[in-house]
FILUM-959959 format. One record per residue (C-alpha): x, y, z. Coordinates in steps of 0.1 Angstrom, whole numbers. Last residue first. Layout:
BEGIN
PT     xx     yy     zz
PT      X      Y      Z
...
! end
This chain:
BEGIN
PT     xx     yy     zz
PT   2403    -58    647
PT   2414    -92    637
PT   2415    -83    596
PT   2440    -53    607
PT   2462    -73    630
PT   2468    -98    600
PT   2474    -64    582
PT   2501    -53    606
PT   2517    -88    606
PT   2519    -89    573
PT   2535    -54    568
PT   2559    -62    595
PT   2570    -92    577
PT   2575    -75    544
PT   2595    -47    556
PT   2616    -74    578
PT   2620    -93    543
PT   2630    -59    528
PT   2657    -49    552
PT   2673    -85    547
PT   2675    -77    513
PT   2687    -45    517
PT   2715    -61    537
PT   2724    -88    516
PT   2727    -64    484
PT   2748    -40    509
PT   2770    -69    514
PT   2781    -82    549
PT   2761   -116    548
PT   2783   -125    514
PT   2806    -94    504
PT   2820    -63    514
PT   2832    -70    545
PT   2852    -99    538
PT   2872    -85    508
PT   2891    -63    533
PT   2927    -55    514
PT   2909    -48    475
PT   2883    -31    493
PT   2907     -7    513
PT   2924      3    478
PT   2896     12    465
PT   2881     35    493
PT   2886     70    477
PT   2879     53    448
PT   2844     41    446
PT   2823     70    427
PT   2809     83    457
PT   2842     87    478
PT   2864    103    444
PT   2832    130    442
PT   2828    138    479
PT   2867    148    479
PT   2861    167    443
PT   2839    180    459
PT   2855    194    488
PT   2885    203    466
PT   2869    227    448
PT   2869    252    472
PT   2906    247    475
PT   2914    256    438
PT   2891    291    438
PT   2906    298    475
PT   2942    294    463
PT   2935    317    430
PT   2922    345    457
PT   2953    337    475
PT   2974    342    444
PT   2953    375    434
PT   2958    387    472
PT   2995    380    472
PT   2995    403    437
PT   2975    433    454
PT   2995    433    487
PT   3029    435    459
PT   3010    465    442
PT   2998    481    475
PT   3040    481    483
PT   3048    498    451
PT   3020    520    454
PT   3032    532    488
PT   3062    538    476
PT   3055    558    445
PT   3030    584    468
PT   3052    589    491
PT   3083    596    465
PT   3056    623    449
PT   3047    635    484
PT   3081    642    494
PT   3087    662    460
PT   3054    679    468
PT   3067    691    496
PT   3047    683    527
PT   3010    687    534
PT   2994    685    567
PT   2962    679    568
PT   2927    695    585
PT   2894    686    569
PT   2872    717    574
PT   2864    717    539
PT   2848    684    537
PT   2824    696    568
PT   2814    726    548
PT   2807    706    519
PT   2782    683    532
PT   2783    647    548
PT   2756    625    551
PT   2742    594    564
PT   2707    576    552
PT   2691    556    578
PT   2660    580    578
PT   2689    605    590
PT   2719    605    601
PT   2744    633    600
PT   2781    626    594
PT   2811    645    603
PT   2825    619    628
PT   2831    598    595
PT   2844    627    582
PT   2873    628    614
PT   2877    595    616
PT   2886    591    577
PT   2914    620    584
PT   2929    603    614
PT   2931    569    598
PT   2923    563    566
PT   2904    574    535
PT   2908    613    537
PT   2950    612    545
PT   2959    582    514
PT   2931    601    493
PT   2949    635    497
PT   2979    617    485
PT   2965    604    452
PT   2956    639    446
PT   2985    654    450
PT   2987    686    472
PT   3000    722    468
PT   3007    725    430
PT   2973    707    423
PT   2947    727    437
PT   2918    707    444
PT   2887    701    423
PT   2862    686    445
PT   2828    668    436
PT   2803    663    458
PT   2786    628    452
PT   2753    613    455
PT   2738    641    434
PT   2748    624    403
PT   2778    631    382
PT   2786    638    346
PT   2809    622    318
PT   2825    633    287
PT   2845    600    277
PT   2880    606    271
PT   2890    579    296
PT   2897    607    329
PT   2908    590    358
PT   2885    604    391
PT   2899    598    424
PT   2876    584    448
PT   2870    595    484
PT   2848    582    507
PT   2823    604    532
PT   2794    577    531
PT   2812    542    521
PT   2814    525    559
PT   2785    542    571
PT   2764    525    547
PT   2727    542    541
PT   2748    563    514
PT   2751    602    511
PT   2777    626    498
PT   2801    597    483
PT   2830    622    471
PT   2846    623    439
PT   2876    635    436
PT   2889    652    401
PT   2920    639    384
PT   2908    637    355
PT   2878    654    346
PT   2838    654    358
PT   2813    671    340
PT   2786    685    366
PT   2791    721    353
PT   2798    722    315
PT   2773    692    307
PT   2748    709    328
PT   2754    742    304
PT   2757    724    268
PT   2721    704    280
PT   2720    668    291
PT   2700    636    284
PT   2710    606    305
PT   2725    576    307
PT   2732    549    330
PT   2763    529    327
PT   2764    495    337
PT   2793    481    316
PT   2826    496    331
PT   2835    495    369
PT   2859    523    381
PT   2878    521    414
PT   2864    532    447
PT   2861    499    462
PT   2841    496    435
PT   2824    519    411
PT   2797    527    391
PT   2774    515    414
PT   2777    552    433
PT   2765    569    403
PT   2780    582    374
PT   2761    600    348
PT   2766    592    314
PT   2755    619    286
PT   2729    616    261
PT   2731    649    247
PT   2704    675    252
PT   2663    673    257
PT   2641    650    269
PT   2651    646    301
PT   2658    618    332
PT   2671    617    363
PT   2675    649    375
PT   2698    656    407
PT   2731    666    391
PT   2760    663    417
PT   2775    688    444
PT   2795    712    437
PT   2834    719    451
PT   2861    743    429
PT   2898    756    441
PT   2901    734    472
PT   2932    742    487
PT   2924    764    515
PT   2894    743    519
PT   2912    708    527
PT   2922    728    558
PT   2958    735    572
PT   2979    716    598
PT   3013    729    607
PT   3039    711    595
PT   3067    699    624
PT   3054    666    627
PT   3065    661    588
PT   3099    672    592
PT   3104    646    620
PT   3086    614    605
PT   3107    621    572
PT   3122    587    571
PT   3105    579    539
PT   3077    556    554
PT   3078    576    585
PT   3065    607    570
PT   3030    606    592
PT   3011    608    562
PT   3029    575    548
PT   3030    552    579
PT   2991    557    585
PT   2991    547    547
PT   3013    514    550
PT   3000    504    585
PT   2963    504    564
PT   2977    486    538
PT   2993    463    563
PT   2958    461    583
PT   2942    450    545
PT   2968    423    540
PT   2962    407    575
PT   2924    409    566
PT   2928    394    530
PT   2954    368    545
PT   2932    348    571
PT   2906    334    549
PT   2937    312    531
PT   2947    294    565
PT   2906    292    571
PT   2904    275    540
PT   2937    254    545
PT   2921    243    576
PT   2888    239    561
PT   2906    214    538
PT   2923    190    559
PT   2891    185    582
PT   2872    178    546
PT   2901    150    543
PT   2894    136    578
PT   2853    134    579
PT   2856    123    540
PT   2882     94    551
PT   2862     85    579
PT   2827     85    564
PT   2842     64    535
PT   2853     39    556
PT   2820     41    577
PT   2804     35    545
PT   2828      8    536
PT   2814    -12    567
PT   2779     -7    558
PT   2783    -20    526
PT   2781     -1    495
PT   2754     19    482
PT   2754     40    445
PT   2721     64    445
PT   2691     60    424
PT   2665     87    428
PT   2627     76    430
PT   2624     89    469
PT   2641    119    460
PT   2620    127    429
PT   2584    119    446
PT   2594    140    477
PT   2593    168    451
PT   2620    188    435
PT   2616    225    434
PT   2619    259    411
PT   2605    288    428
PT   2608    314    395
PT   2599    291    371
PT   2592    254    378
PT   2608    218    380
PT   2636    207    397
PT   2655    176    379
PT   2689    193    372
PT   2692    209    404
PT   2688    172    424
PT   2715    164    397
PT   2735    192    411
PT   2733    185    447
PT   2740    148    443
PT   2773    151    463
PT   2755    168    494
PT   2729    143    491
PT   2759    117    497
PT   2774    133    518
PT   2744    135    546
PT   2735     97    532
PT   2771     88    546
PT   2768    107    578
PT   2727     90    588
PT   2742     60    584
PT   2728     35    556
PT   2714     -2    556
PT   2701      0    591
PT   2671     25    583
PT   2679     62    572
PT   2648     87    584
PT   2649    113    557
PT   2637    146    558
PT   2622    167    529
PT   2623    199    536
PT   2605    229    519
PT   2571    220    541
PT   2584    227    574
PT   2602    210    599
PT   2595    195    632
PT   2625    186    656
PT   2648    161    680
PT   2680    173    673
PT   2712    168    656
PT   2697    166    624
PT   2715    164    602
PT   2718    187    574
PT   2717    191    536
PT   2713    220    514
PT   2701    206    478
PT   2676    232    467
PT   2683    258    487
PT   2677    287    455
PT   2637    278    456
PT   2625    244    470
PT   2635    209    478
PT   2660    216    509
PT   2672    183    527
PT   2668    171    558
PT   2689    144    574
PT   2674    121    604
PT   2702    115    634
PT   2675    131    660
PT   2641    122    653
PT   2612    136    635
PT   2581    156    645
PT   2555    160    623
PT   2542    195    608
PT   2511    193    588
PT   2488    215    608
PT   2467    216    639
PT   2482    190    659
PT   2516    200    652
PT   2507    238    664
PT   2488    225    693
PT   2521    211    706
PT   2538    246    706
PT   2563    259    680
PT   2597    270    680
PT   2622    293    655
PT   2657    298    643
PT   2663    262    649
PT   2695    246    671
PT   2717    213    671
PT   2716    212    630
PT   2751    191    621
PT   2767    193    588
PT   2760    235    584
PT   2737    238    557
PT   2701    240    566
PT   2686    270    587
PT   2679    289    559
PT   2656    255    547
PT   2631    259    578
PT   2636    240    613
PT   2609    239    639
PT   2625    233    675
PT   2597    225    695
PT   2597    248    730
PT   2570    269    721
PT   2570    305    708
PT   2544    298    680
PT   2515    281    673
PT   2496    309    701
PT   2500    333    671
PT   2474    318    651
PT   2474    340    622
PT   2508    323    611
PT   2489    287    607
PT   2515    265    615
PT   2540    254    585
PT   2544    220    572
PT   2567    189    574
PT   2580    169    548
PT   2585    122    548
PT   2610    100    540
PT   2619     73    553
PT   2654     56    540
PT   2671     32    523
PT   2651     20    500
PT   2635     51    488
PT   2666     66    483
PT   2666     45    450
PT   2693     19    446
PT   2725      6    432
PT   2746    -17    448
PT   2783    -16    455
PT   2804    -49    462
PT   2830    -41    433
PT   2825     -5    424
PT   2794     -3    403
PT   2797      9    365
PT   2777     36    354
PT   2747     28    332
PT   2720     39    359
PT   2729     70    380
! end
């Protein structure tokens, strides 16, 4: 951080000097008598929230003696020093060991244990910057100790503390505001489609109850089920879609597998516009028994076994419409119902496809169905692309937050009206010092105690 100028009554120092810092280590895992105890034993996934008050896992008393675990004490802040955690910070709100991947530090008087939680938090990315290695990269107790930090007094601290603690308040209210809307937006598009099959989005509800119900079969003029091969030496190197290739059942481009094909596979597993794909087996219950409707890019393009593919007759049903009855309500209970389990895969086969029952209006009816209820999906999509901006702008704000505390102006103004407690015996520079005469004495005394015994 050297070469940056300090805020008026701001000193820099390393970590070092501020707090203790020490790792823990893991228990023997043969030894299974380490383990089930009543010590909390925190590992980096369990860092992140502000506060730790409970560990995924305990040890016993012989498992500190027998290994390089240490206990340390409630109000000390661990941070992350290896792999993708580097730089997740709690306190700890607990008495507890840790292992080896956190580095916990024990603040003395010249720091509280909330400012040097934010301030880690704010030096995330220039603890990234200085790990070292290949696929585990990691920083080393060596690198925290040695970093330089920016400390004010203790009474600006707490000033910062307060503002951070009130502003990050402000924004996880917003955030969970802004949460909120993608799951009220999904039940309206549900209320939209549940509103559509039954008629009662064009006033039809009547006419519509009076259909009887027919089976997806009856209008089903072709249904296979994908290619199986995945490779060959022979053909025309064809694209085959799979179940990556798309999202929420909409087409993603650029990861394309390909595969040799002969003239006769190509003719049977193409897939052309309009055609539905259907997910025939997937370990998700959620996706297993979907729908998609193919668009047609003029690309010739096959289909893996993952799917059965339907080709329904058009002058009865629209496709579009047959996904608003297969992918909701009724009609996505009943396929979902239709699924066998097995080794954690589910699956659904033609036959139960077929016996799909729906009641199909007019295809005028279905047309004005089908415009409406993209109209009102289009006006869901654009509030969620306007949330989803929100979110992008909010999430930043939490640094940008940490950023204006640590870099003196979130507290400038209250400086410039409490000049007192920022300098002379309440200055960080005359605390540290202070801090490092009672380093010095103790160290003294110890080795005074040393030459005795």
């Amino acid at each position: 951080m050297g070469g940056k100028e300090l805020p008026e009554g701001w000193v820099e120092v390393s970590l070092d000097r501020v707090a203790q810092w020490g790792s823990g280590g893991t228990p023997s895992r043969k030894k299974l008598e380490y383990y089930n105890g009543n010590i909390p034993w925190i590992k980096t996934g369990d860092l992140g929230e502000k506060y730790i008050k409970h560990s995924s896992e305990f040890i016993t008393e012989d498992a500190i003696k027998n290994s390089s675990a240490k206990m340390f004490s409630k109000g000390s802040v661990a941070l992350a020093m290896y792999g993708a955690t580097i730089g997740k910070t709690s306190i700890l709100d607990i008495d507890a060991t840790t292992n080896q991947a956190c580095a916990v530090g024990k603040p003395n008087k010249a720091i509280s244990s909330e400012f040097l939680y934010y301030l880690l938090r704010n030096e995330k990315d220039n603890f990234i910057a200085k790990a070292k290695g290949g696929a585990q990269p990691n920083i080393s107790q060596t690198v925290i100790k040695n970093h330089n930090i920016f400390l004010p007094s203790i009474h600006e601290q707490n000033k910062i503390v307060s503002l951070i603690n009130r502003n990050i308040a402000q924004v996880e209210q917003i955030q969970n505001s802004l949460n909120a809307i993608p799951k009220i937006l999904e039940k309206f598009r549900q209320s939209v489609l549940a509103d559509a099959v039954s008629g009662k989005l064009t006033g039809k509800e009547k006419e519509v109850a009076k259909l009887d119900f027919v089976s997806l079969g009856s209008i089903i003029i072709d249904s296979k089920n994908g290619i199986s091969k995945r490779n060959s030496d022979e053909g025309t190197e064809t694209t085959v879609l799979r179940l990556a290739n798309f999202k929420d059942s909409k087409r993603v481009y650029g990861i394309e597998r390909k595969i040799k094909l002969t003239e006769k596979e190509i003719e049977k597993y193409q897939v052309r516009n309009d055609d539905i794909l259907i997910v025939r087996v997937n370990g998700s219950v959620s996706l297993a028994g979907k729908f998609i409707l193919y668009k047609d890019k003029g690309t010739v393009e096959a289909f893996c076994d993952h799917f059965i593919k339907i080709q329904i007759d058009s002058e009865k049903i629209i496709p579009k419409y047959l996904l608003y009855i297969a992918n909701q309500g009724v009609g996505r209970d009943y396929l979902v119902n239709s699924l066998s389990t097995s080794a954690g895969q589910n699956t659904i086969n033609q036959k139960s496809i077929r016996n799909l029952l729906l009641k199909i209006p007019p295809l005028s009816e279905q047309t004005e169905i089908v415009r409406r209820v993209e109209e009102l999906f289009a006006f869901a999509d654009q509030i969620e692309e306007r949330v989803a901006q929100a979110q992008s702008r909010v999430n930043h704000l939490t640094q940008s937050i940490l950023n204006q505390a640590f870099t003196g102006k979130l507290t400038e103004q209250w400086r410039a009206d409490n000049p007192e407690l920022i300098t002379g015996e309440n200055s960080a520079t005359t605390l540290l010092a202070s801090i490092e005469s009672e380093r010095k004495t103790a160290k003294t005394s110890k080795n005074k105690t040393n030459k005795k015994a």
